[in-house]
C-alpha positions as CSV (number, residue, x, y, z in Angstrom):
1,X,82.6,131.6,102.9
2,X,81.8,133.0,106.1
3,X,81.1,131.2,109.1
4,X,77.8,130.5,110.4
5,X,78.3,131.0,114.2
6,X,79.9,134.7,113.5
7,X,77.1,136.6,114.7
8,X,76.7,134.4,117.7
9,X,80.5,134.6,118.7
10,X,80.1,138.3,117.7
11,X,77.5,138.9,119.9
12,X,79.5,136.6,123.0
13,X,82.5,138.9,122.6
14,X,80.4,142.1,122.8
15,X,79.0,140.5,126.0
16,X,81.6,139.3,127.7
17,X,84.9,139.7,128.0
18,X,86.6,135.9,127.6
19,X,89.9,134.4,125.8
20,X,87.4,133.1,123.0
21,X,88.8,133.5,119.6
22,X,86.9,135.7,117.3
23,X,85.3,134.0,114.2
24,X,87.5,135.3,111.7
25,X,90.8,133.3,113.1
26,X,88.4,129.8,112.0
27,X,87.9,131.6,108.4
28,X,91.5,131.4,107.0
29,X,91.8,128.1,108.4
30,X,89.2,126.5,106.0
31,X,88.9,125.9,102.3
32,X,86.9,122.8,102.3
33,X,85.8,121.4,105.2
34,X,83.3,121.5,108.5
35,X,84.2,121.3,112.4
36,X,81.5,120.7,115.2
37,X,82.1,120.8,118.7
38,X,79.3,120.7,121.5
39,X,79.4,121.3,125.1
40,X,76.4,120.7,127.5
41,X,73.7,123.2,126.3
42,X,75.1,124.5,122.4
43,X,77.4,123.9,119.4
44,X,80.3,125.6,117.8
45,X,79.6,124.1,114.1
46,X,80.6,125.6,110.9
47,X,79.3,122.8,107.6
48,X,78.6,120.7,110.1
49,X,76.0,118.7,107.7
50,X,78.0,118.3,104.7
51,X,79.6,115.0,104.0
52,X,83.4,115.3,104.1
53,X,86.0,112.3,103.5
54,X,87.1,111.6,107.1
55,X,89.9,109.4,106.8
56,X,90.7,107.3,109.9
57,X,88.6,109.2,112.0
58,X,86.1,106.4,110.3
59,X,87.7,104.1,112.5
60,X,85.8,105.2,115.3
61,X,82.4,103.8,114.1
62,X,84.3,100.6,113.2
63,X,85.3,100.5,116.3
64,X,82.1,101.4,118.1
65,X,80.0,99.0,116.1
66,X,82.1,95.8,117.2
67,X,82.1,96.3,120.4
68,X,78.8,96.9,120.6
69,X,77.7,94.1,117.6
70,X,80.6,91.6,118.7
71,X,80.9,92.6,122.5
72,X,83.7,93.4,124.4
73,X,84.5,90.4,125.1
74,X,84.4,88.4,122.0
75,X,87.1,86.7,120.9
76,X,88.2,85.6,117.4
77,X,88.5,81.9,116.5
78,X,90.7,79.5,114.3
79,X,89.7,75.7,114.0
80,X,91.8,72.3,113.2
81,X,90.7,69.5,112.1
82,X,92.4,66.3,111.4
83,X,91.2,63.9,108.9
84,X,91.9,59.6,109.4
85,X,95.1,60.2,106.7
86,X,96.9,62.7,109.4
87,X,95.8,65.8,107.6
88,X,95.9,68.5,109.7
89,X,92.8,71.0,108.0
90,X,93.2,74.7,109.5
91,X,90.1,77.3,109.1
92,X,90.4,81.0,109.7
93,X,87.6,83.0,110.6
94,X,89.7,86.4,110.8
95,X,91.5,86.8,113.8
96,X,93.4,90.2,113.2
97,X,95.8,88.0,116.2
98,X,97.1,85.0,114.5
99,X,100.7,85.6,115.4
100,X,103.7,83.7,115.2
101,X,103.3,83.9,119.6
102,X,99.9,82.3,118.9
103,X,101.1,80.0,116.2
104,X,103.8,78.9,119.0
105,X,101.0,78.1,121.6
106,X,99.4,76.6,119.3
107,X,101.8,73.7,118.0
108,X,102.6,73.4,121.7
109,X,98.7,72.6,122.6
110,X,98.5,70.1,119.5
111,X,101.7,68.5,120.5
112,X,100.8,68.2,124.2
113,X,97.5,66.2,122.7
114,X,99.9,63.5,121.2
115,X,99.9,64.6,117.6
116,X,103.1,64.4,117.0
117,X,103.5,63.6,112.8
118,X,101.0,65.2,110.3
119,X,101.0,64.2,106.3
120,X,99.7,67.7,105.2
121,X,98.7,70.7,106.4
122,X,95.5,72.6,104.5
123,X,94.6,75.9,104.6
124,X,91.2,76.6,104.8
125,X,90.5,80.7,104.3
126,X,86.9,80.1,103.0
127,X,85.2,81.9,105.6
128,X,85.7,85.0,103.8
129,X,84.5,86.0,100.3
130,X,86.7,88.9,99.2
131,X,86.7,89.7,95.9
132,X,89.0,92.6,96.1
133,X,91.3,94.4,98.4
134,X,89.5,97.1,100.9
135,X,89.3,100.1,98.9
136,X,91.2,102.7,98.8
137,X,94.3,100.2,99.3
138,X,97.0,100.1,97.2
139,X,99.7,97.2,96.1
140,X,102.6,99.0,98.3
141,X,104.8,97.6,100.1
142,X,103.5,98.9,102.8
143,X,101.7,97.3,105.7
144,X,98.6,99.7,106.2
145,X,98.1,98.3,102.4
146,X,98.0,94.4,103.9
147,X,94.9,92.4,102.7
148,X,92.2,91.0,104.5
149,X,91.7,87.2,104.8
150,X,90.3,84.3,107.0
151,X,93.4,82.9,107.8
152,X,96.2,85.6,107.8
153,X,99.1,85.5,110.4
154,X,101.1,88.8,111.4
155,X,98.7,91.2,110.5
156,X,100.1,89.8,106.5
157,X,103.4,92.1,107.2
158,X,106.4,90.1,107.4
159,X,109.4,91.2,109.3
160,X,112.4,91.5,107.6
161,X,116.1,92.7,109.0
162,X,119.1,93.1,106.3
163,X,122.2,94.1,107.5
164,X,124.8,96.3,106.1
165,X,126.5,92.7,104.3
166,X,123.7,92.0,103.2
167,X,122.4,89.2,105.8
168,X,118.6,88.5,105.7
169,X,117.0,87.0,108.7
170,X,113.8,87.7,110.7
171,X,113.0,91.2,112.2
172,X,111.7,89.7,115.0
173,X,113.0,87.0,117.2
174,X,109.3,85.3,117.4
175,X,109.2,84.6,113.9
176,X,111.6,81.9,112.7
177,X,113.4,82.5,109.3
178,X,111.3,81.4,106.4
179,X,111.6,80.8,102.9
180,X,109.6,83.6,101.8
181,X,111.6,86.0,104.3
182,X,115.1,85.7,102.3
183,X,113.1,86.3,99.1
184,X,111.5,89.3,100.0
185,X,114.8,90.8,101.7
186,X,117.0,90.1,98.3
187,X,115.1,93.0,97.0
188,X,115.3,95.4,100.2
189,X,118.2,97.9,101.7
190,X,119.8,97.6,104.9
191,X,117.9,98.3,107.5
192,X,114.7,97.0,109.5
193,X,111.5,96.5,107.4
194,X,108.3,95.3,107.7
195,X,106.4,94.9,104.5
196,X,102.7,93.6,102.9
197,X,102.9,90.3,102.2
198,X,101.2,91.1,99.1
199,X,104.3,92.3,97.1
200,X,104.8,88.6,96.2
201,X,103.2,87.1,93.7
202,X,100.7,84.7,93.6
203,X,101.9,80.7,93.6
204,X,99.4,78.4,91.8
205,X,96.7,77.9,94.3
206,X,98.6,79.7,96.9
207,X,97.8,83.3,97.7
208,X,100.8,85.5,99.2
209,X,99.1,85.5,102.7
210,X,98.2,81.7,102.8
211,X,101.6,80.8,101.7
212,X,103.2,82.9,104.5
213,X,100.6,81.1,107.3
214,X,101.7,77.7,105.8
215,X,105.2,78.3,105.9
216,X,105.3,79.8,109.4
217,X,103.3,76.8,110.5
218,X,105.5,74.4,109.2
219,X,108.6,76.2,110.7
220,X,106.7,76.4,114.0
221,X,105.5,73.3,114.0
222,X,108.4,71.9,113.9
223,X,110.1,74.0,116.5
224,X,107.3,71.8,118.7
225,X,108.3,69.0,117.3
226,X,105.3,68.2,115.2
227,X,106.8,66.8,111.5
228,X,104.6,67.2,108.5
229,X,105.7,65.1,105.5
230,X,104.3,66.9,103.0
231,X,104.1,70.7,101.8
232,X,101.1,72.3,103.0
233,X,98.5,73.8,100.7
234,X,94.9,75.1,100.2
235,X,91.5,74.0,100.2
236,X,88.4,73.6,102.0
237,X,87.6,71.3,105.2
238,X,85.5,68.8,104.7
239,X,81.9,68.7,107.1
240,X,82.4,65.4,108.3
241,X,85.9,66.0,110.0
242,X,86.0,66.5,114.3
243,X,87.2,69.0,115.6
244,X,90.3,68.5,117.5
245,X,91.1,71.7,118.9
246,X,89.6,75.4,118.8
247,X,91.9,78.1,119.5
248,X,90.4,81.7,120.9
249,X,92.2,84.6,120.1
250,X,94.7,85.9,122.7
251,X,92.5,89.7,122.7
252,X,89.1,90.6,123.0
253,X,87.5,92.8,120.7
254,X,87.9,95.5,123.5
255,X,91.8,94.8,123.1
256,X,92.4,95.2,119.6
257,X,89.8,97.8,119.3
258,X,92.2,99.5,121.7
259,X,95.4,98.2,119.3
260,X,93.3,99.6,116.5
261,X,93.2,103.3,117.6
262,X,96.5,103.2,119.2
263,X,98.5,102.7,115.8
264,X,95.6,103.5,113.4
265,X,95.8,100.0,112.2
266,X,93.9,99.6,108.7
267,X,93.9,95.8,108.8
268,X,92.6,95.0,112.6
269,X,90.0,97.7,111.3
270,X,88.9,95.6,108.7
271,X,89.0,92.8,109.7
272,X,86.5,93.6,112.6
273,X,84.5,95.3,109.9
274,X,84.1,91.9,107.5
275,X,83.8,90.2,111.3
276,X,80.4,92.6,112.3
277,X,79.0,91.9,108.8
278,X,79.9,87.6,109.0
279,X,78.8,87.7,112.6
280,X,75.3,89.2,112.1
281,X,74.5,87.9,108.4
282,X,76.4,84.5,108.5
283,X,79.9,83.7,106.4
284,X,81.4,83.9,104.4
285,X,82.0,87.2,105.1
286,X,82.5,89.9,102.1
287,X,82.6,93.6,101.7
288,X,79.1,93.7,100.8
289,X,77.1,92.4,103.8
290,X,79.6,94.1,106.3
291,X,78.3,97.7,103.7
292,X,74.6,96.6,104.1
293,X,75.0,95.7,108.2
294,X,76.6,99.3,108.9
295,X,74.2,100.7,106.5
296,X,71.6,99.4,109.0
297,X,73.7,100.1,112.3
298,X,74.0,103.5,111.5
299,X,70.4,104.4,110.5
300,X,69.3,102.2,113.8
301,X,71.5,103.4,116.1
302,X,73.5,106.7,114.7
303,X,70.3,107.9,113.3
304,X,72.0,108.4,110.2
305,X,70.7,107.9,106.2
306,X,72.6,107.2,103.2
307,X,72.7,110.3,102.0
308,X,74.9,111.5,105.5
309,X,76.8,108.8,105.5
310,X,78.5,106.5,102.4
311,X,81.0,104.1,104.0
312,X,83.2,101.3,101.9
313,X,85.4,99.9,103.9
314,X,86.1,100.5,107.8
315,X,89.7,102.0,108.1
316,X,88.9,105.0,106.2
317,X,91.5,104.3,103.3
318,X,88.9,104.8,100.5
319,X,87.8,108.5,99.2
320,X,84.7,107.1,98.4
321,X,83.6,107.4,102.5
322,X,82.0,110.5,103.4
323,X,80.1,111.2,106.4
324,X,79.1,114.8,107.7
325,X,80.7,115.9,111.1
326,X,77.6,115.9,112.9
327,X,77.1,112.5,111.7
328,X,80.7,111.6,113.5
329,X,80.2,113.5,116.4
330,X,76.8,111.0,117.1
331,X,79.6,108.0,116.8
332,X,81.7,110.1,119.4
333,X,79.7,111.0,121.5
334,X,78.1,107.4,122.0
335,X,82.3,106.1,122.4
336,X,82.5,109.1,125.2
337,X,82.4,105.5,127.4
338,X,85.6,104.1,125.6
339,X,87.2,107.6,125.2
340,X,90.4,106.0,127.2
341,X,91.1,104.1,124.1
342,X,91.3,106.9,122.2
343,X,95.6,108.9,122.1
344,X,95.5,111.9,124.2
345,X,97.7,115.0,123.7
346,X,97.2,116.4,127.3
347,X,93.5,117.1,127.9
348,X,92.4,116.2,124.5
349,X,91.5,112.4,123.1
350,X,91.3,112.4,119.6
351,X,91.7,110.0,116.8
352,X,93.1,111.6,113.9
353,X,92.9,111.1,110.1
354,X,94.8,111.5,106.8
355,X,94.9,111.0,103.4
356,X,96.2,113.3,100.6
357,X,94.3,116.5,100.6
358,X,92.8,114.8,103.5
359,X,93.1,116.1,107.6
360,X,91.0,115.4,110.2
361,X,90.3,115.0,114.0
362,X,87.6,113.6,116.2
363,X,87.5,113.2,120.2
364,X,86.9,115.4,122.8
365,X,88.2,118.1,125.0
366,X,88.7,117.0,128.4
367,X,88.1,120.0,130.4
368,X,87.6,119.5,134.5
369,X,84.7,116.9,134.7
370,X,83.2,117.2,131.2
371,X,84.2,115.7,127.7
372,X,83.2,117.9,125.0
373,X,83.0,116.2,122.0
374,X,84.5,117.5,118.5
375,X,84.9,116.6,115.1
376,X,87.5,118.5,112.2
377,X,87.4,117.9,108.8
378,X,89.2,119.6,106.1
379,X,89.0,118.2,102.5
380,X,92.2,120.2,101.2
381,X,95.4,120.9,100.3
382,X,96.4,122.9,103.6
383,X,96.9,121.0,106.9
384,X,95.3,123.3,109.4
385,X,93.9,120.9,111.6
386,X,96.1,121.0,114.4
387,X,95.3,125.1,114.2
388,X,91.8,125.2,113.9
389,X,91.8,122.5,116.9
390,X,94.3,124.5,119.2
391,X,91.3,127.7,118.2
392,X,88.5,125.6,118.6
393,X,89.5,124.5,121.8
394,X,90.3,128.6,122.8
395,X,86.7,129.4,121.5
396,X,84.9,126.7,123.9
397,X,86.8,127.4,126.9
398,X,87.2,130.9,128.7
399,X,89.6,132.4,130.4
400,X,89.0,131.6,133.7
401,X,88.7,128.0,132.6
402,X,84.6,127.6,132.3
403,X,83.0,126.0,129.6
404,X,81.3,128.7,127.0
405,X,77.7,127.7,126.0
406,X,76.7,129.0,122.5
């Protein structure tokens, strides 16, 4: 298929005599995909209306749409209450943060308020309604398969370190050895690992994730000198129980929006998805009202249909997302005031995206005092994105370093 812009970049050559590639090097480059780019007065744009799996790029309307639904400067929370028997009842409400640092500040804080023995500790994760992983995830161990939850701690990746005897401790001096740690390392090689929580199975009422908070809150509880009596488990909190402490997450939004691009993390991505859906349509949250809520939010404020845009989850795991890369290029262009967040390969902030048979880019070219924004998406077997990017950017910019208009 030949491009649609030949004639125009025809005609440019024919005119003037510039560094701009001619048409035919983007035509090799392309199977199945599209590619838009835009500068102050035109567009370079080949398919630039047909829906294409974009992979993580997706992550930039996640991100967008919580800091502009949540705010900048909203912060997760996680609730105790403690019940006239000395039950200490914890409820998540998705901080992508709960870390074994936070867990630590948090024992200290409840210590430092003169709790000092508990009988139980319960779990409360019914703040969120999941009935299935985000899809497109799989049951690896690997940690961009994690699962969502209310109440998850370490981004539901455990650290594990086996060494060349065979020793299994912690891969991380902030998290204490645990039971769950040794169990998971029996099966693992020498080395440094860290792996989904998920590949263990499920213990009575106990999910994987909620047995790994309840056993790094026991541990770290302790460390504080807090005892608990007896094993922790799950269930709901009760609505006549006080509440004797909140706990805000250590980021704002704005931070782990910035965490979230930097390592293209599919959990924090999620979990501020479920969060802009709970936030706006009241929890529990689920899949579905976080799909109806950017359904809305990108009609509203992306100008965007169904039809130009079908998303599932909001880390761009699943196949079953497609959006058009003029449709992405609306996202970018309105995150043009977060582009810092963004990596950047010299003069170029992108966030990039990849599954199998799956390559794309989306940011801008940063070229004296303007951004141009771009998107790349190629549905296929060949990874040309980094070429058609490096020819894109040739074709926008001439020679003697202006900005071509088309």
């Amino acid at each position: 298929m030949k491009l649609s812009l030949f004639s125009a970049l025809i005609l440019f050559l024919t005119l003037t005599p510039c560094c701009a590639q001619p048409a035919e090097t983007f035509d090799h480059l392309i199977d199945n995909g599209g590619f838009i780019v835009k500068d102050g007065s035109g567009h370079l744009q080949y398919r630039e209306r047909e829906t294409f799996i974009p992979a993580s790029t997706l992550k930039i309307i996640t991100c967008l749409a919580a800091l502009e639904i949540l705010g900048e400067d909203y912060r997760f929370e996680t609730h105790f209450f403690l019940d006239d028997r000395k039950n200490l009842y914890i409820k998540g409400f998705g901080d992508p943060f709960l870390t074994s640092e936070a867990l630590s500040a948090i024992a200290e804080k409840l210590y430092s308020q003169g709790i000092r023995q508990l009988s139980s500790i319960i779990l409360d994760d019914t703040s969120y309604a999941l009935d299935s992983l985000a899809d497109g995830a799989g049951h690896s161990p690997n940690p961009f398969d994690a699962p969502n939850g209310a109440l998850a701690v370490n981004f539901n990746s455990v650290p594990v370190s086996v060494a060349p005897d065979g020793t299994i401790t912690s891969g991380e001096p902030q998290t204490p050895n645990i039971p769950l740690i040794y169990e998971i390392g029996n099966n693992l090689p020498p080395g440094l690992h860290r792996i989904n929580i998920n590949i263990l199975p499920k213990e009575k009422s106990l999910t994987p994730p909620l047995r790994y908070a309840g056993e790094l809150i026991t541990k770290l509880f302790h460390t504080a000198g807090i005892v608990i009596h007896k094993k922790f488990q799950a269930g709901p909190t009760p609505s006549s129980l006080r509440t004797v402490y909140i706990h805000k997450s250590e980021k704002k939004v704005l931070d782990m929006v910035r965490a979230c691009l930097k390592y293209s993390n599919n959990y924090i991505a999620n979990q501020l998805f479920l969060a802009c859906g709970a936030v706006s349509y009241g929890y529990p949250a689920s899949w579905d009202k976080s799909r109806r809520l950017f359904r809305s939010y990108a009609k509203k404020r992306l100008g965007l249909s169904v039809e130009e845009l079908h998303l599932t989850e909001g880390s761009g795991l699943s196949r079953k997302n497609r959006i058009s890369p003029a449709g992405l290029l609306t996202a970018v262009e309105l995150f043009q005031p977060y582009m810092h967040l963004l990596n950047h390969r010299g003069d170029i902030y992108l966030k990039s995206g990849s599954l199998s048979d799956v390559y794309s880019y989306a940011g801008f070219f940063v070229h004296k005092d303007k951004s141009l924004p771009f998107v790349i998406m190629l549905n296929q077997r060949a990874n040309n994105r980094f070429k058609l990017l490096t020819a894109l950017q040739r074709a926008i910019i001439s020679e003697d370093g202006n900005v071509i208009s088309y």
